[in-house]
C-alpha positions, 0 to 999 in steps of 0.5 A, spaced: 500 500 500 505 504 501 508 503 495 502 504 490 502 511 494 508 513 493 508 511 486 501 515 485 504 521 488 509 521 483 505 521 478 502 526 480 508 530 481 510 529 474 504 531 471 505 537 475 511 538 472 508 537 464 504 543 466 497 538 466 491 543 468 491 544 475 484 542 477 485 536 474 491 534 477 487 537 484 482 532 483 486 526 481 490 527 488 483 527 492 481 521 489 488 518 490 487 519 497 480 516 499 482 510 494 477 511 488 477 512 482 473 518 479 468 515 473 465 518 467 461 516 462 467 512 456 464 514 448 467 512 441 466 515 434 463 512 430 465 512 422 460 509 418 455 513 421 451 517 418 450 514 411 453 517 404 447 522 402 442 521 395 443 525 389 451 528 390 449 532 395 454 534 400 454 539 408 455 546 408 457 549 415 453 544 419 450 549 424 446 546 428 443 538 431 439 536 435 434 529 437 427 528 437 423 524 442 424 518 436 432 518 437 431 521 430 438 527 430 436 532 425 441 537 423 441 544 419 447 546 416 448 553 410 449 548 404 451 552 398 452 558 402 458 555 404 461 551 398 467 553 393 466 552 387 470 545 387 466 542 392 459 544 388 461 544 381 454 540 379 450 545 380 455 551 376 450 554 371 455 550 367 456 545 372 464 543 372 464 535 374 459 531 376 459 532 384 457 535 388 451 540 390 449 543 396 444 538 400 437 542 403 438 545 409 434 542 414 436 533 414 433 529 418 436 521 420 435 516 424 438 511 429 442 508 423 444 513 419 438 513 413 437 520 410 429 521 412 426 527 410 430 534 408 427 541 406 428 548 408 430 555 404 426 561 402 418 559 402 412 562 402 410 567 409 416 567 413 423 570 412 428 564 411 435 566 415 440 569 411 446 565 416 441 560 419 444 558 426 441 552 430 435 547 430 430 545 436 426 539 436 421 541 441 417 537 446 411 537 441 415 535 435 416 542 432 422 545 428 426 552 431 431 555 427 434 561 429 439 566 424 446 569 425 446 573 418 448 581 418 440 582 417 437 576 422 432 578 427 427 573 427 426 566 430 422 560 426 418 555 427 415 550 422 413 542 423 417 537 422 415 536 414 417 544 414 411 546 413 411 554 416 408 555 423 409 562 426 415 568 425 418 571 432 421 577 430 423 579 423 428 580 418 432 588 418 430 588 425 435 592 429 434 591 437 438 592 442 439 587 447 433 591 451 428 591 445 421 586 445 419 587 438 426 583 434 432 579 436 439 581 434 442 574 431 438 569 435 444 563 435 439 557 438 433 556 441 430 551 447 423 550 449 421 549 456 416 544 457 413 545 464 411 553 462 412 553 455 417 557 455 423 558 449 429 560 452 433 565 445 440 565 445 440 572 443 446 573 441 451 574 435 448 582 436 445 582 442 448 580 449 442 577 451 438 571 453 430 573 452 425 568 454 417 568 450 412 564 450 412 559 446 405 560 442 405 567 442 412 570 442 410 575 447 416 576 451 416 574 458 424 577 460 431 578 458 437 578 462 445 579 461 451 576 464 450 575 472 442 576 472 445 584 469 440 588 465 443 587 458 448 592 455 450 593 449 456 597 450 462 594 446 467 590 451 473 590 446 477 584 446 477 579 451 483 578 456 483 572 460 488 577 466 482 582 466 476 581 472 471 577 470 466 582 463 459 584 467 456 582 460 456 576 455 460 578 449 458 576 442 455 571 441 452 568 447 451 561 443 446 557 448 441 557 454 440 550 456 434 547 462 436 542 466 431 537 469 433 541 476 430 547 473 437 551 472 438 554 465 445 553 462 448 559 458 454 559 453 458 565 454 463 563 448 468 568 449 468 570 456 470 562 456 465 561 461 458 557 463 453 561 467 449 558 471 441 562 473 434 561 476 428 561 470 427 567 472 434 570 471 437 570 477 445 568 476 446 562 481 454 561 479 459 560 473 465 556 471 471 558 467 473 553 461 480 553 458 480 560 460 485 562 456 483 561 449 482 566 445 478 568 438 472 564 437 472 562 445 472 555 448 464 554 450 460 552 444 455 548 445 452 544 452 448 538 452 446 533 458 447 526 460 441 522 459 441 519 466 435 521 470 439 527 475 443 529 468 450 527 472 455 529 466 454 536 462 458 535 455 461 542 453 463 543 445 470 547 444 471 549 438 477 553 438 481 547 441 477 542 437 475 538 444 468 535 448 469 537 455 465 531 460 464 535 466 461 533 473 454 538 472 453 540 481 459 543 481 461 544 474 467 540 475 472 537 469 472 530 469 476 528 462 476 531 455 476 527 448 477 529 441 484 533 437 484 537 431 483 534 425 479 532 419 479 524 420 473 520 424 473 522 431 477 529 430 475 536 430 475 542 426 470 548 428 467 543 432 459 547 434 454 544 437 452 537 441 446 533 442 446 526 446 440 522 445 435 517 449 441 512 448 447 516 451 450 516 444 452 524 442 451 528 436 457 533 434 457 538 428 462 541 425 462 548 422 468 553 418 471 548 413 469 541 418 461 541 414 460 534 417 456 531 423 459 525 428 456 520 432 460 517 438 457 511 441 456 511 448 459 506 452 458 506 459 462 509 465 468 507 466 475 510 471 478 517 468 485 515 467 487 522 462 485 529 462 485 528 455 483 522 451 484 525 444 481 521 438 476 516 442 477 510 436 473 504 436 476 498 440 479 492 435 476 486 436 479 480 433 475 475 428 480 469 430 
């Protein structure tokens, strides 16, 4: 026992001396103490998953994912929008090559990887996004869509045929962080079953999270970072050395509910998830990779799916990783992903789903334009901070 102490403590010292992060290493050193072994959930990607897409259509900047009630993953992404000629050279006027074209915006699977239905663009009544950003299957089986182009102001809501519903807000519109009648670059919308109540992350203009009735659109409240009145006076550049920044900066990028009634919200980059009431009320926050700059470290959240949601699963698309946190004291346990194109890297990683299963559900924008699936595999002892690219275990046919 002596000697598995001693060596345990030098192991730690040696991470230490690599430079590991210190929270990490702190927590290693109190399970190494009371003779545990801290568990998280284990995933592997898996790279037959989804199925190659009909008719040469391949994904623009995938922006967007999200899981209905039939474990159905649904995803959005901005098709031609975002290809160069090279890749969409078979919808050219004249076209280049066979391959490829853009595919619909909207692509609906299920559990196999089978493309089920597709639709989306500019239709009859409503204003398609110029940029769109994000979807929401709703606990009523609609579709929400939100938008981050220079002029998107509104929110949409169709069925799950893509037949149109209602508009909240509109295109042109210009309000502030503390106006109710439009949005300012709404990047991901979710829906509260208890009070039918959607949570607009708003946004890309905006420094907001506004909440409206989910039917009407009336706005119910807004709030800024620590419960604040939202402020939309330019922070400048982030500083990691700087006091935390009294407001969310461009974009607040998620509002998430958990079953404990606490609504989670990406601060993308401040580096940070803050944590409030319904109501707005901060309740606390935790800094993630708090040194990375640009385009920030906290993308996208999503939940474990065991009854408590133990583990919360943070997209960093700058430093191309899933975080896997303990959720009550927003705790980091392990990481997997790296940089890259091949299965189970990332570039420009964006935003996560988990389904009933526990499998989760990446996409990937910039020059990624993909969606990934990783399998989830139970739990299992936490033995890195990082575990890189989570390649499927070989077995031998022998």
């Amino acid at each position: 026992m002596k000697r598995h102490v001693c060596a345990g403590a030098g192991f730690l010292a040696l991470l230490a001396g690599l430079g590991l992060g210190s929270a990490w290493l702190d927590r290693e050193a109190a399970t190494a103490a009371a003779g545990t072994a801290v568990q998280a959930p284990r995933f592997e990607v898996d790279p037959l998953w989804p199925k190659p897409l009909p008719n040469k259509w391949i994904l623009g900047q995938t922006i967007g994912v999200s899981v209905d009630a039939q474990d159905h993953v649904w995803i959005i992404h901005r098709s031609s929008a975002t290809l160069n000629n090279n890749e969409r050279g078979a919808e050219l006027d004249p076209p280049t090559g066979e391959c490829c074209k853009g595919a619909p915006p909207v692509l609906e699977f299920d559990q196999a990887g089978n493309l089920l239905r597709h639709w989306g663009g500019p239709g009859q009544g409503f204003e398609w996004p110029e940029s769109n950003h994000g979807i929401t299957i709703d606990y009523k089986g609609n579709v929400w869509i939100g938008g981050n182009g220079a002029d998107d102001g509104q929110v949409l809501k169709f069925t799950q045929d893509g037949k149109f519903i209602k508009q909240f807000g509109m295109e042109w519109g210009s309000a502030g962080s503390n106006d109710t009648w439009a949005f300012g670059q709404v990047a991901k919308i979710f829906v509260d079953k208890t009070a039918n109540e959607a949570y607009i992350s708003d946004g890309y203009r905006n420094h907001r999270v506004a909440v409206i009735d989910a039917d009407s659109g009336q706005f119910k409240r807004i709030w800024g970072a620590y419960g604040n009145k939202p402020d939309d006076t330019n922070l400048g550049r982030y500083n990691p050395d700087a006091p935390p920044a009294q407001q969310f900066r461009n974009p607040v990028h998620c509002a998430e509910m958990s079953v404990d009634r606490l609504v989670y919200v990406c601060d993308r980059v401040n580096d940070r998830i803050q944590v409030f009431t319904p109501e707005g009320k901060f309740v606390k926050e935790q800094f993630i990779a708090k040194r990375s700059l640009a385009d920030g470290s906290v993308w996208d959240i999503a939940f474990s799916k065991d009854p408590q949601q133990k583990y919360l699963y943070l997209v960093d698309g700058r430093n191309q990783k899933i975080y896997i946190i303990e959720r009550q004291p927003l705790q980091l346990l392990t990481s997997f992903g790296d940089g890259g194109r091949q299965p189970g890297a990332f570039f420009g990683a964006h935003s996560i789903a988990v389904d009933s299963k526990g499998n989760i559900y990446t996409t990937e924008t910039y020059e990624g334009k993909r969606v990934q699936k990783f399998s989830y595999k139970g739990l299992g002892p936490v033995t890195k901070e990082n575990q890189g690219v989570v390649w499927p275990t070989r077995t031998s046919s022998n």
